[in-house]
Structure formats: structure tokens, C-alpha cells
C-alpha positions in Angstrom: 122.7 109.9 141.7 122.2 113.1 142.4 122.7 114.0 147.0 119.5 116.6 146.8 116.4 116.2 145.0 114.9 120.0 143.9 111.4 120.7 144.0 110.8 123.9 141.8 107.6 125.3 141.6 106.9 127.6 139.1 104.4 130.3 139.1 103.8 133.0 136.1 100.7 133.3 134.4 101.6 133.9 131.1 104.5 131.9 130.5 104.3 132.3 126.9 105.2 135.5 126.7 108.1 135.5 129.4 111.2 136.1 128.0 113.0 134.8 130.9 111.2 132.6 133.4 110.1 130.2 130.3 114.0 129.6 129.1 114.8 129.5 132.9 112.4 126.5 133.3 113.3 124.9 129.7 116.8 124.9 131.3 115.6 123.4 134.4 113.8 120.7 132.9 116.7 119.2 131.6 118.7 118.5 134.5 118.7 115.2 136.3 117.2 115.4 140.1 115.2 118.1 139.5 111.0 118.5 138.9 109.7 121.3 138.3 106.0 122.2 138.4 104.1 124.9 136.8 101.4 125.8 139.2 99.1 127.5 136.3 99.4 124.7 134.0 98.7 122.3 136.4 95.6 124.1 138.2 94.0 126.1 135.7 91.2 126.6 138.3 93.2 127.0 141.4 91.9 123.1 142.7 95.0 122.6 144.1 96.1 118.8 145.2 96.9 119.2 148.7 97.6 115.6 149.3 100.0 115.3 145.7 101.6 118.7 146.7 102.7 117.7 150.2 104.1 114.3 148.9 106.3 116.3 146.3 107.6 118.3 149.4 108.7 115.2 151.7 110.1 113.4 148.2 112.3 116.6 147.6 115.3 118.5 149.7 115.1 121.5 148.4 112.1 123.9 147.3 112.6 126.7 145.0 109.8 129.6 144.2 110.0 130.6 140.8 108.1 133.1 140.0 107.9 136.8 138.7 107.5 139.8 141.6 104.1 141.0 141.8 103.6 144.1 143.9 106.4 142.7 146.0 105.2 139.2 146.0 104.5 136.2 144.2 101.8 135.7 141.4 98.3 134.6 143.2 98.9 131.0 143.0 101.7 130.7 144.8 100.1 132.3 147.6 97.0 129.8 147.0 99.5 127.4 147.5 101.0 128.1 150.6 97.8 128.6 151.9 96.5 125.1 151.2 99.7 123.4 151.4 101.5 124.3 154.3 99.5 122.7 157.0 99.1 123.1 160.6 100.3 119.4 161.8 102.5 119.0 158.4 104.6 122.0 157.6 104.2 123.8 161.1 103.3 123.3 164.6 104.5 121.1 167.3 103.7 117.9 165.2 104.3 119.8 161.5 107.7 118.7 161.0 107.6 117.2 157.6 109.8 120.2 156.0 112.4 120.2 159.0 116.0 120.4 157.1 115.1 121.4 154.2 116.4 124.1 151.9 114.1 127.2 150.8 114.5 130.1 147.8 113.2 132.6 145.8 114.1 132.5 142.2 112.3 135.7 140.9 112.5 138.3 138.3 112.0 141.6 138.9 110.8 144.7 136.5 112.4 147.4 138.1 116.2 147.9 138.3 118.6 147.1 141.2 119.5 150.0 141.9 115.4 151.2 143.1 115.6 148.3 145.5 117.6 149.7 148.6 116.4 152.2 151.0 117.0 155.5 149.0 115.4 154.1 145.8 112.0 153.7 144.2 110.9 151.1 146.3 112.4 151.5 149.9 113.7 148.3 150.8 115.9 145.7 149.4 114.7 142.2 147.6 115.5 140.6 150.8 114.1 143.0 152.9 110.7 142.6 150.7 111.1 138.9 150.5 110.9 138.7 154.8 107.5 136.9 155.0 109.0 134.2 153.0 112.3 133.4 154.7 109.8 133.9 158.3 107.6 131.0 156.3 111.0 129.0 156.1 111.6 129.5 159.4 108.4 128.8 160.8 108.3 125.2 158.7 112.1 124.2 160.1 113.5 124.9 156.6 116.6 126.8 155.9 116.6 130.0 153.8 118.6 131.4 151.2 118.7 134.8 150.0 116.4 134.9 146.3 118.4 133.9 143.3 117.1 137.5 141.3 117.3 139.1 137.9 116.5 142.9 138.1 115.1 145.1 135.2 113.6 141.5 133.3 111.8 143.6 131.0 115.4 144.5 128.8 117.1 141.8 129.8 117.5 139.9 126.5 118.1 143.5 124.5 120.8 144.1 126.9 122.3 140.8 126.4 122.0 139.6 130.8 119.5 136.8 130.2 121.6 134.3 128.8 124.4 134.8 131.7 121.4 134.8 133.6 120.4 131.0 132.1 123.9 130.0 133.0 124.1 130.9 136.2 120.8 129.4 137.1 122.0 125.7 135.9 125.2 126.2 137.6 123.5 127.3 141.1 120.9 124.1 140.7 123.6 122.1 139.3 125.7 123.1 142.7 122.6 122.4 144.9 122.1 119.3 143.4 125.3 117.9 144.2 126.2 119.5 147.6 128.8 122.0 145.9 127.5 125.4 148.0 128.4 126.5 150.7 125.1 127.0 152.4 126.7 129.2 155.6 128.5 131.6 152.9 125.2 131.4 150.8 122.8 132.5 153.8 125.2 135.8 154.5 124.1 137.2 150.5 122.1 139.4 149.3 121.5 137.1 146.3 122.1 133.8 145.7 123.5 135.4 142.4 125.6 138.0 143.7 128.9 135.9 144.2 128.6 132.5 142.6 132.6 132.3 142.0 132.4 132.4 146.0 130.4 129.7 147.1 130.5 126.9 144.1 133.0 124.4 144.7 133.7 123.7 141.1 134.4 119.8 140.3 
């Protein structure tokens, strides 16, 4: 039985022509204690469920963003979503303490290489950096945050042979979630979840 159930909720808006967040989440799919959710499939129209959205978030331990960075964010939906979902009296406030404990990320791939994402580069500030109004969200909703799980330079990724490492280490870091084989503490310290994987997955 798997120790932590992970909620994954998925967000690109043209999934069939992604050439890595559609493997990523064929991966996904596959592995026990996991559900994973694609927010465009599921609400063409942007109706979203609040009710069936917040009981997916109290069955589940830890929630993952998946999603492609647009203009330094996430697609539309996911915003929709955090709107609606994340509830005054349920996610925050004095009473809002349905998400307490949990575990919050960023799974993301980015268009632009690694190297423009730091303060002398094309965009100014790191992924983290950019990513600070989500780990404030986590914080706010009594969940804890850890740094985005990112592929830079998506684009070129399969011509340049990184996507399938990429695949790999996105079982293996879900797989280690899963089954309590991270070291959260070391994890939080990163830049990316991605960065040092030898580092914080107890292997089996």
C-alpha cells in the first residue's frame, strides 16, 4: 500500500502536441497511489467542481502542479482553480485547515534555457524566485513546499535526447514520494526537486 497518496493535477492546453508533459503524465498514470487529473479535459468550459476538487485534496497527501510556464506562471486553469478551490474556511483562514500537512510542487516545463533563469539572464530571477506566489499559497494553506521539479529549454528536449532522463527521473521522484523515500528537509534546501536526486532518494 502505498504511505502517500499524490494528487497531480495537470494543466496544458494542448496536450496533444506536447512532447513532454503528455509522456510525463502517460508515465504517471501508471503508478499505483497516484491520480492524476487533467484540468482541460475535465472542464472544457472552466465549470470547475468545487465540491469534487476539494474532496480529491483531503483524499490525497501530496499535490503536484503540472503544468507548462506561461509568462512565468501556470496555464489559465490552474489559476481558475486556485481561485475557486482554495477556500476561505477550507484551504485558509482560522478554520481552513483541511490542507495542513500536506506536501505542495511545481512540476513544470519551461521554454527558455537554464541558464536565462538567474539574475544576470534573460529573465531576471530564478524558477523559484518566479514560482514565490505559489510556495506563499502553500504556506498560507499549512502545506509544505518543495522547490519545482523543472525541465528547461522543453522545446529541444527530445532532439537533444534530455526528455527520456527527464521521464525517469519523474517516476523515480513520485515513486520516492509515494513511499516516504525523500528526504523532505534536504529536498526543501533545492533549487529543483531535480537538481540532486542521487541526494535525497533513499533507494530500496
Amino acid at each position: 500500500m502505498p504511505i502517500r497518496r499524490i494528487l497531480i493535477l495537470l494543466a496544458h492546453p494542448s496536450l496533444e502536441r506536447s512532447e513532454v508533459n503528455r509522456p510525463m503524465r502517460d508515465a504517471a498514470v501508471g503508478i499505483d497511489g497516484i491520480t492524476l487529473v487533467d484540468l482541460y479535459a475535465e472542464y472544457p468550459n472552466f465549470q470547475i467542481d468545487i465540491d469534487r476538487e476539494q474532496q480529491r485534496l483531503l483524499e490525497h497527501d501530496v499535490i503536484v502542479f503540472q503544468h507548462p510556464l506561461y509568462w512565468y506562471s501556470t496555464p489559465a486553469i490552474l489559476k481558475e482553480w486556485q481561485d475557486l478551490v482554495l477556500e476561505h474556511g477550507f484551504a485558509y483562514g482560522s478554520e481552513g485547515t483541511a490542507l495542513h500537512g500536506k506536501l505542495f510542487f511545481n512540476a513544470l516545463t519551461a521554454g527558455g534555457a537554464k541558464m536565462g533563469y538567474r539574475a544576470e539572464g534573460y529573465n531576471h530571477f530564478t524558477i523559484r524566485e518566479l514560482l514565490h506566489p505559489m510556495e506563499q499559497t502553500a504556506m498560507l494553506c499549512g502545506m509544505s513546499y518543495l522547490p519545482p521539479f523543472a525541465l528547461f529549454s522543453a522545446r529541444t528536449a527530445v532532439e537533444e535526447g534530455c526528455a527520456t532522463q527527464h521521464i525517469d527521473d519523474w517516476v523515480r521522484i513520485l515513486k520516492a514520494l509515494r513511499d516516504d523515500r525523500l528526504d523532505i528537509k534536504a529536498a526543501m534546501d533545492l533549487p529543483q526537486l531535480n537538481s540532486q536526486l542521487d541526494a535525497i532518494i533513499k533507494e530500496t
